[in-house]
N, C-alpha and C positions, 0 to 999 in steps of 0.2 A: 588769365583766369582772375575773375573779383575776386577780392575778399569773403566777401558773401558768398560765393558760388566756391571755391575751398572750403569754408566752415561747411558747407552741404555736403561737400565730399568727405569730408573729415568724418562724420557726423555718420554717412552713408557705409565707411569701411566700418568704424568702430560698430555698428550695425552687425556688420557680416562677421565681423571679428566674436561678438560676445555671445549674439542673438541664433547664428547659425553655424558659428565655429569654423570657420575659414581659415585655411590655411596661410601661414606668412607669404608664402610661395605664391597664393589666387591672389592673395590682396593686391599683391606687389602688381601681379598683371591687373587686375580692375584698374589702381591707381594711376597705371601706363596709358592704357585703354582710354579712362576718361577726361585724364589730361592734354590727351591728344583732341581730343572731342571736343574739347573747350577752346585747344588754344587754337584751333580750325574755326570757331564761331568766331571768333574774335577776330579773325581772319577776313569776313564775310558783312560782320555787320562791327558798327561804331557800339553797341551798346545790345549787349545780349543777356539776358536772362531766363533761367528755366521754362519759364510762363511762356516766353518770345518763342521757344524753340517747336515746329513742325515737322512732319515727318519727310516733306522733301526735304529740310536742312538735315536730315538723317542720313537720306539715299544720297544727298551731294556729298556728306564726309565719307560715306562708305568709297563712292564713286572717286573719290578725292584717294583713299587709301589702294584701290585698286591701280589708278596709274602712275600710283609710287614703286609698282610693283610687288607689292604685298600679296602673298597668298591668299586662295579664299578662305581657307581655315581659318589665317588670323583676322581677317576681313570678318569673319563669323564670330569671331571673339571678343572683338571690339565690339559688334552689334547684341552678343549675349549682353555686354557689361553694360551696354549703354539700355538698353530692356529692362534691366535689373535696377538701374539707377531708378529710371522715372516710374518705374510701378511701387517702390520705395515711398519716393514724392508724392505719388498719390495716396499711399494709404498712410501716409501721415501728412495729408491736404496740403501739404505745400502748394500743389498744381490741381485743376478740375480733371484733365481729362490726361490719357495716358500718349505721348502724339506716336510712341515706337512700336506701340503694339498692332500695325498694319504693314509693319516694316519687313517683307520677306527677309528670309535669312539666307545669304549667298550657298549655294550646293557643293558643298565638301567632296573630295572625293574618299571614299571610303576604305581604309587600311585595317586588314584587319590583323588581331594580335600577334605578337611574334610568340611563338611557345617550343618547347623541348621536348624529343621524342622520350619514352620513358627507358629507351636504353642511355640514351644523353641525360635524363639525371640521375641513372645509378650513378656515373662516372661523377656527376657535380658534388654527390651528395659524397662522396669517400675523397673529394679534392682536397680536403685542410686534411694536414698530414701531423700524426705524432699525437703523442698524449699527453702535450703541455696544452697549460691552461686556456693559451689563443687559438690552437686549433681543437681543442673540444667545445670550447665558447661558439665558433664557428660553424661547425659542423650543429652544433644544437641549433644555430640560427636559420641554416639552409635547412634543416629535418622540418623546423617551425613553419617555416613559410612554403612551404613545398605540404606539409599536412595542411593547412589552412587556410591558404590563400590568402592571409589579412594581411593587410596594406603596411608600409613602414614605418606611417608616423603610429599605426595602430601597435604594432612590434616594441619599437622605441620606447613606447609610455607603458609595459605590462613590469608589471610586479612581481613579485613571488607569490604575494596573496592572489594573486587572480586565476589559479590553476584551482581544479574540483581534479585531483590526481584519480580517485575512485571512479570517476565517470569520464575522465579524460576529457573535460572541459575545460575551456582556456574564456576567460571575461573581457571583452577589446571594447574598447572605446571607439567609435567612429565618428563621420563625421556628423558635425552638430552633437557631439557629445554625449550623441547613441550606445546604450549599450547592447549588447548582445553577446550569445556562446556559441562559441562555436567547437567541435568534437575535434578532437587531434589523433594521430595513430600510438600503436606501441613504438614502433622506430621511433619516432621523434622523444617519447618519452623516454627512451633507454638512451636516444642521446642527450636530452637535460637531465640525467641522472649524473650520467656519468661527468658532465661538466659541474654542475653541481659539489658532486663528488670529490674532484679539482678546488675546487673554490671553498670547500672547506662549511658548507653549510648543505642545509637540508628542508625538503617542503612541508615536513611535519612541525618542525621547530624552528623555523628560521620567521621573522620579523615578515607578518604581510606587506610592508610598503619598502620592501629593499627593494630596490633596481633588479629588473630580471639580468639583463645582460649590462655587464662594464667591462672598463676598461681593467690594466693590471695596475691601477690607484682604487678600485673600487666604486670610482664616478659611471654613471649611467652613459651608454655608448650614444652619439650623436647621429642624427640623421645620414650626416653626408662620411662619416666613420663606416656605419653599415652599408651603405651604398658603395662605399670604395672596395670595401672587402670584398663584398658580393661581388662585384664589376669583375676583380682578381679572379675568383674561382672559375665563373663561369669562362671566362677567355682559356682558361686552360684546357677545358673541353668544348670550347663552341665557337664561332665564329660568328660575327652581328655587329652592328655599332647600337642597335637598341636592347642594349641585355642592361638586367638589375634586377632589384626585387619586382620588379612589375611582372617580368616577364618568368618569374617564378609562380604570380600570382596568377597569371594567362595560362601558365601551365596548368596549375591545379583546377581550374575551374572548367579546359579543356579535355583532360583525363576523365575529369568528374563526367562531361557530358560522355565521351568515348565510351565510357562502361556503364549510357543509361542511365543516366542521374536525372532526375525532372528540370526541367529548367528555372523553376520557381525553386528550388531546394537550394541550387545553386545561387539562384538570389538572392534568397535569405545567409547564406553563407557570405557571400563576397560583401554582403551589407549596399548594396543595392537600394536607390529609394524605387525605381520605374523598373519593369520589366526590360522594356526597351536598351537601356544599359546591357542588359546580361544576353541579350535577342545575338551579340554580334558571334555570339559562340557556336550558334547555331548552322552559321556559313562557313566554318573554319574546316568541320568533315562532311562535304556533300556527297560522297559515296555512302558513307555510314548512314545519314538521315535518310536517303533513298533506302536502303533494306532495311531500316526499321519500318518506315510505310510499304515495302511492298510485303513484310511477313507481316503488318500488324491491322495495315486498313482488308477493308471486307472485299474492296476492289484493286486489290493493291498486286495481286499476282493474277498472272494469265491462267 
């Protein structure tokens, strides 16, 4: 990779990083992704630059990553980050024309969520045991994420100030630094009471910008902190190698559909930018969607 073609990429995360709020996690893949892309032209030609590149040097690197044995998924993912790149370039003229936007994207095969029956998460949700501080802090976390569906890094960054307790709203940040409310139940708020409670502060009079959840120093709990815990819980009641908070978040937005919930409503909830996103819940119960059309279309029953 040139010099020049690094300051581009450089230029192109801190982009994604400010502009649309990308995670350390996506960057990290983009800068995988388009290193790889580069250090393959370079491979091909003595002398490559953005302007030089076409869209069969696109399908030769994909084709190049296919008989490495790479998955189509990540074969799809290199070609997202590489689409991302040059529609970048072009709307800040670097390049005229865009050469990846004719570039099919390899056909995934489709997986859908993994989610908990709702008899599997009574059992999750009473797994932290005892009345100390780490297992009422915990139990408030799974009550959280099991009411709301919001994502972890959205969990991680909430406040004390970002609760409306009267209308049982919680304020999340999402991505590209979206805000939005979303409604939470009484469970969950009887278990932030009672953690709360533990911790020696309160939602009436405690400082809006305290950390929701910390540690026992008082420091705000870290990503891969919450995700170990969670990991913990759910192995005790479940069996999977893809459990975490995702598959809390899979859950609620599953239940949600189960009992009737619009599919747009749920959209708006999980913070969603396309419908499309939220479409995959809708194959998860094919028995349940059939007798909703056959009691609700006009030709729906015999």
């Amino acid at each position: 990779m040139t010099d020049h073609q690094e300051e581009i990429i450089a230029d192109f995360l801190r982009y994604l990083e400010k502009e649309r709020g990308f995670s350390t996690h996506t960057l990290t893949a983009y800068k995988l992704d388009l290193s790889r892309f580069i250090k393959f032209m370079r491979t091909v030609r003595e002398q490559s630059d953005f302007n030089d590149i076409n869209k069969g040097d696109i399908r030769m690197f994909l084709g190049h990553e296919f008989e490495a044995g790479l998955s189509s998924r990540t074969v799809a993912r290199r070609l997202a980050s590489i689409k991302s790149l040059f529609k970048y370039l072009v709307r800040s003229e670097a390049i005229p024309e865009n050469p990846a936007i004719h570039v099919k994207t390899p056909k995934t095969p489709k997986t859908l969520p993994v989610y908990f029956s709702e008899k599997i998460i009574e059992a999750i949700m009473t797994a932290p045991k005892g009345n100390t501080f780490i297992g009422l802090r915990d139990r408030a976390i799974l009550e959280l994420f099991y009411s709301t569906g919001m994502r972890l890094s959205e969990l991680v960054n909430l406040n004390v100030g970002d609760f409306n307790i009267n209308d049982r709203l919680v304020k999340v940040r999402g991505k590209g630094d979206k805000e939005r409310l979303i409604p939470y139940g009484d469970r969950a708020q009887v278990a932030l009471n009672n953690y709360f409670h533990k911790r020696g502060i309160y939602f009436n009079t405690a400082q809006a910008e305290i950390p929701l959840f910390v540690n026992t120093r008082e420091r705000r709990l870290t990503p891969s902190a919450i995700q170990k815990n969670i990991r913990k819980y759910l192995r005790l009641v479940a069996e999977g190698e893809r459990m975490g908070p995702h598959t809390l978040r899979h859950t609620f937005a599953t239940h949600l559909m189960d009992h009737g919930a619009d599919i747009r409503a749920v959209k708006d909830l999980l913070g969603h930018s396309s419908l499309s996103s939220t479409q995959v819940y809708t194959h998860i119960q094919p028995d349940r969607m059939k007798k909703i059309h056959e009691q609700a279309h006009p030709h729906g029953t015999k």
